[in-house]
N, C-alpha and C positions, 0 to 999 in steps of 0.2 A: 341227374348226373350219372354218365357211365362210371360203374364199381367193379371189381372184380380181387377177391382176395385170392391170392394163387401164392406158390409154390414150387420148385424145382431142384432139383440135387447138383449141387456144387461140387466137381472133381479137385477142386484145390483144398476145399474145405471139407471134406468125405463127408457131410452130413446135405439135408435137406434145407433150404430157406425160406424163408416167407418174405411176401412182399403183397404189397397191394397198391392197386391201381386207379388212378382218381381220374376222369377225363378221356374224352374221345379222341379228340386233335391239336394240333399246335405243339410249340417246341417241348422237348421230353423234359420233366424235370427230377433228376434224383437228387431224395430227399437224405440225408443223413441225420438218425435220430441223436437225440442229448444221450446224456450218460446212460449206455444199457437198453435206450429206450426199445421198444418191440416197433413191430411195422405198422402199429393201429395208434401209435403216440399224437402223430401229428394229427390226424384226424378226432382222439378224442383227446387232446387240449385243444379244441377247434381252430387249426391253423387252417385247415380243409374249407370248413365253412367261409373265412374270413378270405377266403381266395375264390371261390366259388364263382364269382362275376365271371373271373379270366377264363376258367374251366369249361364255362357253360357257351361263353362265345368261339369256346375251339381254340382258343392263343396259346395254352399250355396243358401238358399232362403230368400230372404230378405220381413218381412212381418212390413208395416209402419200405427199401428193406429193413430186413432186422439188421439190429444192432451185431456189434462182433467183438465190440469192448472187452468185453468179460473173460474174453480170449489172449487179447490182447494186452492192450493198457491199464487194462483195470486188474491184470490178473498180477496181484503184489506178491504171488509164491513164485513169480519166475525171475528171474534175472533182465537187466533191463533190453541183452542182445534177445533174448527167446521171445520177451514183449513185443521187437521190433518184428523178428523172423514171423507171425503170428501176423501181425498186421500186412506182413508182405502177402501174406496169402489169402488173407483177403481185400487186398488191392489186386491179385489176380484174380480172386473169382470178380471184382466188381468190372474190370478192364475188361477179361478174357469171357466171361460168363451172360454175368446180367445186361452190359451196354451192348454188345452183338443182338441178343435178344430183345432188347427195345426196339435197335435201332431194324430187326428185320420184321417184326412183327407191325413196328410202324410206317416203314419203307422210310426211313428218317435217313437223309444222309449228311446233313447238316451237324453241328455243334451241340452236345444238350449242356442245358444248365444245371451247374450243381448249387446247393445250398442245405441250410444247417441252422439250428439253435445251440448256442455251448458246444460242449463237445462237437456236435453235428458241423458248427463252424469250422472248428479244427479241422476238419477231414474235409467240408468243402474246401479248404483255403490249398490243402495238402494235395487234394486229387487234384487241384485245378491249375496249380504250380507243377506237378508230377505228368501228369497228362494235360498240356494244353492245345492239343491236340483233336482230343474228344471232349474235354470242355470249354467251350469259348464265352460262356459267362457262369459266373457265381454271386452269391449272393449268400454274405456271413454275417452271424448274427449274435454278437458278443461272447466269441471264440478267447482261447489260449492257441497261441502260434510256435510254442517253442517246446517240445517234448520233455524238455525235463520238467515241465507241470504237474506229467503224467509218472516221471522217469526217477525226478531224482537227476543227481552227477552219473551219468552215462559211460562217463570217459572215453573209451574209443571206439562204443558199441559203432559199426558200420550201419546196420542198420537199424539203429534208431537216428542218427543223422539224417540220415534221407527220409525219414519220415518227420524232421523237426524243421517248418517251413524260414522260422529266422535265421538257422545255424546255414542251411545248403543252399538259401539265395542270396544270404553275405558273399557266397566262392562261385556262384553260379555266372557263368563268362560265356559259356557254350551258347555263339546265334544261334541256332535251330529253336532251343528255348528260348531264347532273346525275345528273337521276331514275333514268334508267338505270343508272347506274353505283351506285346505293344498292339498288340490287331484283337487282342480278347478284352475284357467286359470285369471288372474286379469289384466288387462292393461289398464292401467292411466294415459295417455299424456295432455302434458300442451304444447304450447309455451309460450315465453318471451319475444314477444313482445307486440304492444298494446291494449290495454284493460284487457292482460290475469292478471295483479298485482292481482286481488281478487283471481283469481284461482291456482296461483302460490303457495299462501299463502295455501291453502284448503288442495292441492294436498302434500303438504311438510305435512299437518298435517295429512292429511290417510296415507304419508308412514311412518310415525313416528309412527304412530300407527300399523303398519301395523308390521313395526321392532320388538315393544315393544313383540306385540303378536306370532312373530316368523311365520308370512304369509309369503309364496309364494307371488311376486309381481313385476311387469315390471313396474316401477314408471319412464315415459323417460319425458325429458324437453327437449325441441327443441329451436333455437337460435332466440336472441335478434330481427331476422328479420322477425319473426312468428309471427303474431297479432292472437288476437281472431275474426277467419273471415271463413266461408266456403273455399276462396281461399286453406287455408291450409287443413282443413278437409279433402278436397276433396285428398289430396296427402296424408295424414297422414293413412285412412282407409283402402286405398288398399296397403301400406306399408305393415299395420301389418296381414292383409290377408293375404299377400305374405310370412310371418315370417312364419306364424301358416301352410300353407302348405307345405314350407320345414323344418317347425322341425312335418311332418307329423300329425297333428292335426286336419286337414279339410280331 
């Protein structure tokens, strides 16, 4: 399997990033780590491995940056607007930065897919609602959908709203986003066992939203013996890999 750990300096983010790269050919795939995680997470809880079939036939490339949490949402010494402002800027290095950079190194002109474990959910479901544009499939994997998870009572931070996917697709009316959102690809797995009760709850509230607004949506819950644990991930991702290749989509 092609590897490659690399690195680049981000002008939104004034520091350097790391990412690494799983795979030769086939559709791009960014990865979004769990809480904090670095860009070698997915790889050493063997989510890498467990995908490795799709990799090695060229159907996808899997690209895993660092985390930017720590900056962000996880940083409890800022207020919830500097949290939000913080993540805006690294939704521009991911927009303006890293996906130009895939998409020219791999001459991709196509859709890539985003996807996530926990946290990493949350920012699939966010980039994929925020830009659906440049992502036309995701693939979430017992996420929190609503920033005050993360936040707390926000009140009228602007942006942390736009970064909290239940609050901004309750008011979201704008076709441009519409249309898009009915021609892309959403899947949003929870299990039901332990720890996943906060996400159970999340996940019931994006598809209820998702209904209201008349989206496209694979919203699956998996059984009572499913905790929130890599164990499962690792069965759950190459699952729906496997769905999206026979209903011919990879």
């Amino acid at each position: 399997m092609h590897f490659e750990r690399r690195s680049h300096f981000s002008h939104f983010l004034q520091e350097e990033r790391a990412f690494n790269v799983y795979g030769h050919a086939g559709k791009p795939i960014i990865v979004f780590p769990s809480s904090g995680g670095s860009q070698n997470e997915y790889g050493d809880f063997g989510m890498i491995a467990a995908c490795q079939s799709f990799i090695d036939q060229g159907l996808v490339t899997f690209y895993t940056p660092d985390s930017y949490d720590r900056e962000s949402w996880f940083a409890t010494w800022k207020s919830p607007e500097e949290m939000g402002r913080a993540h805006d800027r690294y939704d521009q290095y991911m927009i303006q930065e890293l996906v130009p950079l895939i998409k020219h190194e791999r001459n991709w002109q196509d859709g890539l897919m985003a996807t996530g474990c926990s946290m990493g959910a949350y920012h699939t479901i966010n980039f994929a609602l925020r830009h659906p544009d440049v992502f036309d499939q995701s693939i979430a994997l017992s996420g929190a959908y609503d920033a005050r998870f993360f936040t707390g009572d926000y009140q009228d931070s602007p942006s942390v709203y736009y970064n909290s996917p239940i609050d901004y697709l309750e008011k979201m009316h704008d076709p441009w986003f519409i249309d898009r959102y009915r021609k892309n690809l959403f899947i949003v797995c929870v299990g039901q066992g332990n720890w996943e009760a906060p996400h159970i709850d999340e996940t019931q509230r994006l598809e209820a939203l998702f209904q209201r607004k008349q989206l496209p949506g694979w919203f699956d819950y998996w059984g009572f013996d499913v905790p929130h644990d890599w164990d499962w991930w690792r069965i759950q991702m190459p699952y729906y890999l496997d769905q999206l290749v026979a209903q011919g989509r990879l």
